[in-house]
N, C-alpha and C positions, 0 to 999 in steps of 0.2 A: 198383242205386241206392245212393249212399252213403249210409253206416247215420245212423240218427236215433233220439235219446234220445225219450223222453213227454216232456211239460210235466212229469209230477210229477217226472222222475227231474233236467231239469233243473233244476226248483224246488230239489230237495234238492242238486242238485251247487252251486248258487249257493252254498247254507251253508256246504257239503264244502270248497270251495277258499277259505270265510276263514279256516279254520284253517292253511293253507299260508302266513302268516305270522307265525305261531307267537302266541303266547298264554303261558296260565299264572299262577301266584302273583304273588309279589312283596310282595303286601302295600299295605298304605298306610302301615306304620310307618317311621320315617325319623328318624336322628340328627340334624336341627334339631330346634331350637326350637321347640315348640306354644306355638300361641297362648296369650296369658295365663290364667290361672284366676281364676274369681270370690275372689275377700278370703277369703272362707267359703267352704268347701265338704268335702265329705268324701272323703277320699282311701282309695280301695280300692288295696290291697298284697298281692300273689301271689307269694311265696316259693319257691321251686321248684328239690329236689335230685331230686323226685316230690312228690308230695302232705305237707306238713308237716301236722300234728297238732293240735288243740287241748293246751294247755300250751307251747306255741310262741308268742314273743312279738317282736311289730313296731314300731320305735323310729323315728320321723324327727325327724330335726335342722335344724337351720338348719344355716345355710354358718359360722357361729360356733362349732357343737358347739351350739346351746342346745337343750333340748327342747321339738318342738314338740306331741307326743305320742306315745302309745305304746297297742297293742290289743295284745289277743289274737287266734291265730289261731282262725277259728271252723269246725265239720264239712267246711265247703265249701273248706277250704285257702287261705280270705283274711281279712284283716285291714280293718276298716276304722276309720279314723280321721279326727275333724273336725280340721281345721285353719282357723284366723281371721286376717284381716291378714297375710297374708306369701305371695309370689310370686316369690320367689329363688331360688335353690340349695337344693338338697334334697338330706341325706343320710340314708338309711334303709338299716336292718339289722336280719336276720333274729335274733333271741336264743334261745338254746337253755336248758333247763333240766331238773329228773329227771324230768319228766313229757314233756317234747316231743321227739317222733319226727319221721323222713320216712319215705318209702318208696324204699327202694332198688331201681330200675328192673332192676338186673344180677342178683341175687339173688331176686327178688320177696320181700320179708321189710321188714318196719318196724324201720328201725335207731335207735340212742339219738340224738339233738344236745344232747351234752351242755353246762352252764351256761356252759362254757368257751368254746363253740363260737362263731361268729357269720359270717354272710356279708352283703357289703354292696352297694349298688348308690349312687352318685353323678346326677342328670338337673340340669340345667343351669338347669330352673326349673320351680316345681309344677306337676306334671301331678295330674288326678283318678284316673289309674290307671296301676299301671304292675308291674313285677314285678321278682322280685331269683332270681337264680339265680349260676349260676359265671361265666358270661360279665360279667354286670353288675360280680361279685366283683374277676372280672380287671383290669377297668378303673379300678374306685373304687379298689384299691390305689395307683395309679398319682397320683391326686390327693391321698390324704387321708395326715390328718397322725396317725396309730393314738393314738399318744400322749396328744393334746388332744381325739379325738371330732369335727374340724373337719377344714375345709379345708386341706392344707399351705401354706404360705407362697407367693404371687403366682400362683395355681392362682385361674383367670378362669372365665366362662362358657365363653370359646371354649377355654379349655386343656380343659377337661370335655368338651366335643363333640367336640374334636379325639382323645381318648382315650379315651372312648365308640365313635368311629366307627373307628379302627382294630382295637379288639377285635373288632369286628362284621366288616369285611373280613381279619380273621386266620381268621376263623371262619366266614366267609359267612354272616353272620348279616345278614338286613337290619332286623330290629328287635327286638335284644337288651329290649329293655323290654315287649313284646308280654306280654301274658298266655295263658301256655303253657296244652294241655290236660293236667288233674293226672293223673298214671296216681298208683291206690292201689291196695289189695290185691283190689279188687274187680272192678278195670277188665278189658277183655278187648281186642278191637281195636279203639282207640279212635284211633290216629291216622291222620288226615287229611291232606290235600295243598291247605291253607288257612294263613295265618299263624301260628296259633298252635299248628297242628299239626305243622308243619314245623320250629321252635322248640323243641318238645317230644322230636319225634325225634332233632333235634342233644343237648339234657339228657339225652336216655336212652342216648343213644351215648357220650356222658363216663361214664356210669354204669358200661356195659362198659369202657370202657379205664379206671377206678379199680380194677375187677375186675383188668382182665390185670397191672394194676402191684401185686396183696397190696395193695389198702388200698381203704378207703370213698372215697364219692362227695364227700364234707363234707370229707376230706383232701385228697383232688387238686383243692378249690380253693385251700385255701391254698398247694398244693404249687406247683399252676400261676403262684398269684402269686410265691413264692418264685425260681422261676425264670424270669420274665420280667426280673427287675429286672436282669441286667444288657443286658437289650434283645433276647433272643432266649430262644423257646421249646426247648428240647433235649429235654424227657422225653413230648411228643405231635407224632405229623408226619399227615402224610395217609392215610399205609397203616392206621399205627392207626385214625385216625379213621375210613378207610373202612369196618374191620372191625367197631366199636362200631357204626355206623350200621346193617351190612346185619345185626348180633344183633338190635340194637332195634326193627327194620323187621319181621324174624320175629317177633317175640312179639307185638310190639303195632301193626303200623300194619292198619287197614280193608283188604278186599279190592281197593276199589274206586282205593285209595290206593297202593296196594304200587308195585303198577308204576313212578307216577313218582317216588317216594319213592327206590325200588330206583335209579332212574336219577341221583338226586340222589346219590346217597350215592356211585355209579361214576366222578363227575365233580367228588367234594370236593378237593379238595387245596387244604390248605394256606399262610395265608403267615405263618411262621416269625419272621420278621423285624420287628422293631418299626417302624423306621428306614421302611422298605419298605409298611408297614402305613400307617404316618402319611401316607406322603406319598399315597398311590392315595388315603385319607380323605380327603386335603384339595382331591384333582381332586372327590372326590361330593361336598364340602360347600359346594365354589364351585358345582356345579347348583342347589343350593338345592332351591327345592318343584317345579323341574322334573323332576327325578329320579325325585320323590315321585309324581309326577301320571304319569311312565312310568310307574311300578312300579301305579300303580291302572288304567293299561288295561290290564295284562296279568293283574291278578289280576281286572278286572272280564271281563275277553275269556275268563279262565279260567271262572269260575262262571254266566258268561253262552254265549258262542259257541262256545267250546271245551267245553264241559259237554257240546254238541248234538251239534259235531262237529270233529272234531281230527285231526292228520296221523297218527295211529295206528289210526285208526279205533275209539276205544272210547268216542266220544259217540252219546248216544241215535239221532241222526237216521244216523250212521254204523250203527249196528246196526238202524235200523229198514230201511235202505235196501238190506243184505244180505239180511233177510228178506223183503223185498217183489223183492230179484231173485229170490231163491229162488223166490216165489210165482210169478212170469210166467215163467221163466227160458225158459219151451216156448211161448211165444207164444198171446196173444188175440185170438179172433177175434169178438167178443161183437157188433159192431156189421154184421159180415157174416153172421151168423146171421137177424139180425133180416130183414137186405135180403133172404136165400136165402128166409125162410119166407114173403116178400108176392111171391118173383118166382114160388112155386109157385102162389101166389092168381092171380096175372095170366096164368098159363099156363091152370087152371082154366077161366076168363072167357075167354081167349082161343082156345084147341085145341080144333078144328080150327080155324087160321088162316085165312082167307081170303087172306088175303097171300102162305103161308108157313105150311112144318109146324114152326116153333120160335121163342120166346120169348126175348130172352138181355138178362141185366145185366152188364158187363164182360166180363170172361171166364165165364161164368154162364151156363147154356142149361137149359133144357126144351124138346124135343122128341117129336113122333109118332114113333118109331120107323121106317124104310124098308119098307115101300113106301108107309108114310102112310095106312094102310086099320085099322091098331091102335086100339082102344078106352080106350088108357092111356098114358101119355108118359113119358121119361125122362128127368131132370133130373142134369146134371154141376154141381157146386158148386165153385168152386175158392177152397180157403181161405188166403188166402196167406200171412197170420200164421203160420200152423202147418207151413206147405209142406203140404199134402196136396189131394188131389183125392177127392170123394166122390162116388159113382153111386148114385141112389135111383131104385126105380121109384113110379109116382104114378098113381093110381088113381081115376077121378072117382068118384062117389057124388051121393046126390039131394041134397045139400046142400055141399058140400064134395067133396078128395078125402081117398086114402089114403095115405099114403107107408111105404118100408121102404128100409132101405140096404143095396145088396146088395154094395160093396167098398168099397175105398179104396185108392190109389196115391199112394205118395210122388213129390212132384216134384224129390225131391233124387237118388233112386237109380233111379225109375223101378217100382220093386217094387210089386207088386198083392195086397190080402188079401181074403178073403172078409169078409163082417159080416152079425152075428146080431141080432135081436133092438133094432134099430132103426126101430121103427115108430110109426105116430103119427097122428093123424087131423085135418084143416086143416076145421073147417065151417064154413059163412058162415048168418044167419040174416036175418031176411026187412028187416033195416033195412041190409044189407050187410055187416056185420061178422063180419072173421073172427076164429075162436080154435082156436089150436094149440093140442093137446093128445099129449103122447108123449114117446118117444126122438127127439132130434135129432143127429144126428154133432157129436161134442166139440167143444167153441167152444175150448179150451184143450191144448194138447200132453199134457199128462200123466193128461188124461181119457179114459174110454168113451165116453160120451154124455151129451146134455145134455138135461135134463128143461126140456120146454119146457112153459111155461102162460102163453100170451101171446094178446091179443087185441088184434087192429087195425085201421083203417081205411084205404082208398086210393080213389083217385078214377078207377082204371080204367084211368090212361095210367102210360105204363110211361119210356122213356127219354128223352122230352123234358122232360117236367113233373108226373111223379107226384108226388102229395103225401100223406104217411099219418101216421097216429098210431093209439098204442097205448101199452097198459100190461099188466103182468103179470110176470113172473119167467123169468129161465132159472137153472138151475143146474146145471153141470158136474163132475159125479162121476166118482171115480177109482172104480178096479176093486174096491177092499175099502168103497165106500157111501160114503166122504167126500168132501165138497165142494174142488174146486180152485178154483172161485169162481163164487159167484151174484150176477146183477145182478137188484133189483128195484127194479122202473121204476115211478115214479107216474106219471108222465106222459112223453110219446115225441113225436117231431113232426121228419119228413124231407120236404124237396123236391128230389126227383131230379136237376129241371134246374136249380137254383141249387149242389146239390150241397151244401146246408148242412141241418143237424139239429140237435136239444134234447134232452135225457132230464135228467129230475132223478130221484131216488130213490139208490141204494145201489149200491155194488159191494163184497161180502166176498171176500175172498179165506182159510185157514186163520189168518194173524195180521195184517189189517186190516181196516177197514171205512169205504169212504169214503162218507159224506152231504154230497149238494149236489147240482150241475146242471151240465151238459157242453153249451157250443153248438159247434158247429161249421158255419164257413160262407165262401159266397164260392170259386168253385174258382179252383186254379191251374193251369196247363197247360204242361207240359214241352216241351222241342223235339221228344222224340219219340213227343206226344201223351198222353202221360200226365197223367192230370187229381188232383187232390189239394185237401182242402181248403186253402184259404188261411190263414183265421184259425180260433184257436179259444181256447174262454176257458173256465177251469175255477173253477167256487167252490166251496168247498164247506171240511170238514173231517176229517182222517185219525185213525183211531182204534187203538190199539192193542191186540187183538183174544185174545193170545195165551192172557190168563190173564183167561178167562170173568165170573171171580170180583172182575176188578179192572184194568177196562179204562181206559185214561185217553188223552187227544188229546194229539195229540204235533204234528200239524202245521192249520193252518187258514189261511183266505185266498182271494186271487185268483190264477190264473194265464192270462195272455197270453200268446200263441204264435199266430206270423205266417210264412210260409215263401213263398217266391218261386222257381217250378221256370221263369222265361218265361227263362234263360238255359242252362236244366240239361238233360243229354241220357242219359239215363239206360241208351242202349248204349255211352256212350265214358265211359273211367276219367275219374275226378272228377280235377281240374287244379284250376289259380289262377283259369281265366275258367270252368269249367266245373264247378259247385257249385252247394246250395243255398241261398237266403241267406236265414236265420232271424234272426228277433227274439224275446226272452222278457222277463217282466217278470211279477216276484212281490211282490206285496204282504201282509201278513200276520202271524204270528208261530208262531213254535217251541216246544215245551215238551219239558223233560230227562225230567219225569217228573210224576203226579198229582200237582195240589194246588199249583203253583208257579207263579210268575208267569213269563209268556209271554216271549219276544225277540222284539223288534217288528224284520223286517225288508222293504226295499223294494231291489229286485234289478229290474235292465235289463243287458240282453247283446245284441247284434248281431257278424257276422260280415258286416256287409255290406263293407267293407273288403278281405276275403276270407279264403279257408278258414282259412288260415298267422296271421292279423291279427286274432282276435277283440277284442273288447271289452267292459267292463262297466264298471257305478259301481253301486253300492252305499251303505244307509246304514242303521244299527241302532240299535237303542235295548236296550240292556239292563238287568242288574242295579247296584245303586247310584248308577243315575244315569246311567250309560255311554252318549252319546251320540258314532257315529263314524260321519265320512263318508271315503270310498276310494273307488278306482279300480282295474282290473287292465284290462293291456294283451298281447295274447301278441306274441310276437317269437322271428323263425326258432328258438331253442332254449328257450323256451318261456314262463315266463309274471311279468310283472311288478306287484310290488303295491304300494299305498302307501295307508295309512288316515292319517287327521288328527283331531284333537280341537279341538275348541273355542279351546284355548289352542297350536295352532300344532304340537304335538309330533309329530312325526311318523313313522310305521312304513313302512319300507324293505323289499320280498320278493324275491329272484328264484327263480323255481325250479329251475330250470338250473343254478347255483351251489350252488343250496338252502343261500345266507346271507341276510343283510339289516342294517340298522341302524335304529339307535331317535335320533332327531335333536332336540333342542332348537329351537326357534322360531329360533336366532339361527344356525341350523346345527352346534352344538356336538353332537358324537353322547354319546349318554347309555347308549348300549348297543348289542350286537349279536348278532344270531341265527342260528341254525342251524334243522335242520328239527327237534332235541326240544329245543330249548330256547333261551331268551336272558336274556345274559349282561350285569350292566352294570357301568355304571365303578367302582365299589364294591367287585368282586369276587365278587356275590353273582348269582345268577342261579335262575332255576326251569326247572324239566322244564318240555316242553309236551306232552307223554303225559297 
């Protein structure tokens, strides 16, 4: 039979493959224009060669040189200043004096800025917060007139943006004015793969390359400006840059961060060229806030869907999904455990047959043993989860029988073992209900046995229309006493001849534990008789099990799953007409870790189409707002995506190519991807690791 995933595993592959059109940072900072600022307001300013000092002092000017005030920097490495009536051109700079330090990133050491010193940052019109470091430095040379404290002579808003935004795609910065994370003498791994930590790591990699050149970090800005002026950078290229990055990635970016950090920094290169610089600026400044609004689904896709799960596999639902193959990886058989322990009840009630010396469910028998004259019957159990076939003998009593398991034969090699110490006792009491008690043969591959304490009810008929229910527990233990997984059942309820069941309660496995409720119902029937449920629908809640002390839900919801075998022939190889054709449909939401707000997703897939032609649409709700609706299609070499936002923008996948493109409303592409990462017109691009 061609293989078939669970509902859960499809539920989580639905997640799995939105990462396959890549994701990641980006930011929402963006060289236009912010909206206006209120008259009044107070302007926070983050200075940053690393964390500056208290005795460090912050100057903003009007577009005239006037002052419009001036702080100190305070413990937290910002400044804040009121500002009243004025929403133009801002020019602020950092002022050193004998008291005001930074922290030198390359070094780890608090160096002098001394009174002489000063670094400046130029924005185009008051924002409430913004920062100044060497990139900002780079740029504001290029406007201001040093002499007067002002603007140089015919230097406009759009001259400002224009040479803001090339600094930034010289540097793949995409928001030079972001407020960086301060590394100071205290920090440890403190960088992240978020805007302001991605910012941070590019200031800490200048820090090394002011290292490799003999000189502080506060020089190689001025030094930088000094030689841009005649329109090209000569004294940093890419290789340096790459080498300051992967220093700064070592001391200080987070575990969890390295990785794509490490990849950003393998794929920096440089653009040199001012000339060159300007004009790629002025393809991102003609996008406008479409650019802006790309760069926010991919950094909301990061901390939202990519956070879950990502083409690298290092999002949570990615790692919970290798631990949960881990957990089945040998196959469950939990639900044919239950059918074997009521076909030994029916054998009980039934043996001696008047019919017939033997009982049988599927491939499942209890029988009198030949010549039919024996006082006890033998029951073959075939598990087919697990491949194995188990021989118990069964033993009636005044109340029940007895069982013990005397081997077991693989149905993959044939090979037969003895078995010990599998025994157990089936009573029924005077209202009919039975309860197992004992060793059960393993419901799971990599168990001995399965401690059964189950009690049930059935109505006597056996393959037309038995109907039972029950509750109680199994649990299937490895050979050193640990569980490979126990199901506790509140409630149980099968009807044989409809071929559909219910169980609500628990299934643990060593690191999860699902609560909710399992129907399954409606059979299907193959050409070559083979019967299967139809429909089944799971609700419930997935829990992350592993650390006792600090369990938290990682997945919850509905899951639909619908399968159609009335075309499927399961002795002739699966073909284009000869396949099963499934439906699934998840409703619900994701969580990266405790304590965090959920990813609301609803997923539908068919293959009715056929095997080669699957199908899905999808639609998520995530963090900041992220609202995306998409499509995937497969096609002979494999699978095609396309999500959409609200405002039209639109994400491009193929896998096959494993590219894509990032599209404007009006078809203009805004960006393009690969499988770790996308790139946009700017220059500037994120990992999707």
């Amino acid at each position: 039979m061609a293989p078939r995933l669970t509902p859960l595993v499809l539920a989580l592959g639905g997640a799995l493959t939105l990462s396959a059109c890549g994701g990641g940072g980006g930011g929402g900072g963006s060289s236009s224009t912010p909206a206006s600022t209120p008259a009044s307001v107070d302007v926070t300013v983050t200075p940053s060669l690393g964390q500056f000092s208290p005795g460090c002092t912050v100057e903003l000017r009007k577009s005239t040189g006037e002052v419009l005030g001036t702080a100190s920097v305070g413990i937290n490495g910002r400044a804040v200043i009121p500002v009243s009536g004025y929403t133009g051109a801002v020019i602020a700079a950092v002022k050193g004096s004998p008291t005001c330090t930074y922290f030198d990133e390359a070094s780890g050491t608090d160096k002098p800025f001394y009174a002489s010193s000063q670094i400046s940052a130029v924005v185009d019109n008051l924002r409430q917060e913004f920062g100044i470091n060497i990139f900002t430095n780079l740029a504001a040379t290029r406007v201001l007139d040093t002499s007067r404290g002002s603007l140089a002579s015919g230097v406009t808003a759009d001259t400002i943006k224009q040479e803001n935004a090339a600094v930034q795609v010289m540097f793949q910065v995409s928001d030079m004015f972001a407020t960086p994370v301060l590394i100071h003498r205290g920090s440890g791994k403190v960088l992240d793969n978020t805007e302001s930590g991605r910012l941070a790591t590019r200031l800490a990699a200048l820090a090394e390359v002011a290292s490799g050149l003999s000189m502080g970090v506060a020089s190689l800005a001025s030094h930088l400006a000094d030689d841009l002026t005649d329109g090209r950078l000569d004294s940093i290229d890419s290789s340096r840059m790459q080498a300051g990055l992967d220093a700064a990635i070592g001391k200080y970016a987070s575990d969890s961060a390295k990785a794509s950090l490490t990849d950003a920094a393998a794929n920096t290169h440089l653009v040199t060229d001012a000339a060159t610089a300007r004009e790629q600026a002025r393809t991102a400044l003609t996008a406008g806030t479409s650019l802006q609004q790309a760069r926010q689904i991919f950094a909301d896709l990061r901390t939202s869907i990519l956070s879950i799960a990502n083409d690298a596999g290092t999002g949570s639902l990615d790692q919970q999904n290798a631990l949960m193959q881990g957990d089945f990886q040998h196959g469950v058989d939990a639900v044919l455990v239950i059918d074997h322990l009521s076909l030994m009840a029916w054998a009980a009630d039934m043996l001696p047959n008047p019919s017939g010396p033997q009982v049988s469910s599927g491939n499942s028998t209890c029988m009198i043993p030949y010549p039919f004259t024996a006082k006890y019957f033998e029951c073959t159990f075939i598990a087919s989860r697990t491949k194995r076939e188990y021989h118990a003998t069964v033993r009636p009593t005044a109340n029940g029988v007895t069982w013990e398991f005397t081997r077991v034969r693989s149905l993959e090699t044939g090979a037969s073992t003895p078995l010990t110490g599998l025994t157990g006792t089936l009573t029924r009491d005077a209202a009919g209900r039975y309860t197992a008690s004992g060793n059960f043969y393993p419901m799971t591959g990599d168990s001995t046995r399965t401690v059964a304490s189950f009690s049930f009810t059935y109505d006597g008929s056996r393959d037309a229309a038995q109907v039972w229910a029950g509750s109680g527990s199994l649990d299937a233990l490895k050979g050193d006493g640990s569980s490979a997984l126990k199901v506790v059942v509140s409630d149980a309820a099968g009807n044989q001849g409809t071929k559909s069941s219910r169980f609500v309660g628990s299934l643990i496995s060593p690191h999860h534990r699902f609560d909710g409720n399992l129907e399954i119902g409606t059979p299907t029937v193959a050409l070559d008789g083979t019967t299967e449920p139809k429909n089944g629908r799971l609700v419930g809640s997935f829990t992350d099990i592993s650390n006792p002390a600090a369990p938290f839900k990682f997945l919850e919801g509905t899951v639909n799953y619908s399968q159609d075998l009335s075309a499927f022939n399961a002795d002739l190889a699966p073909s284009a007409t000869n396949y099963i054709r499934q439906t699934l449909g998840f409703t619900g939401a994701a969580y990266k870790s405790a304590g965090v707000t959920g990813i609301g997703l609803i997923l539908s897939a068919t293959n009715a189409d056929g095997p080669a032609s699957q199908r899905g649409e999808f639609s998520l709700t995530g963090l900041n707002g992220l609202a995306l609706t998409g499509k995937a299609t497969q096609t002979p070499t494999g699978w095609v995506w396309e999500i959409k936002n609200s405002n039209g923008i639109t994400v491009s996948y193929g896998t096959a190519a494993g590219s894509g493109t990032v599209r404007n409303a009006d078809g203009t592409v805004l960006g393009t991807i690969s499988k770790q990462r996308v790139s946009f017109i700017d220059g500037t691009y994120e990992s999707l690791i």
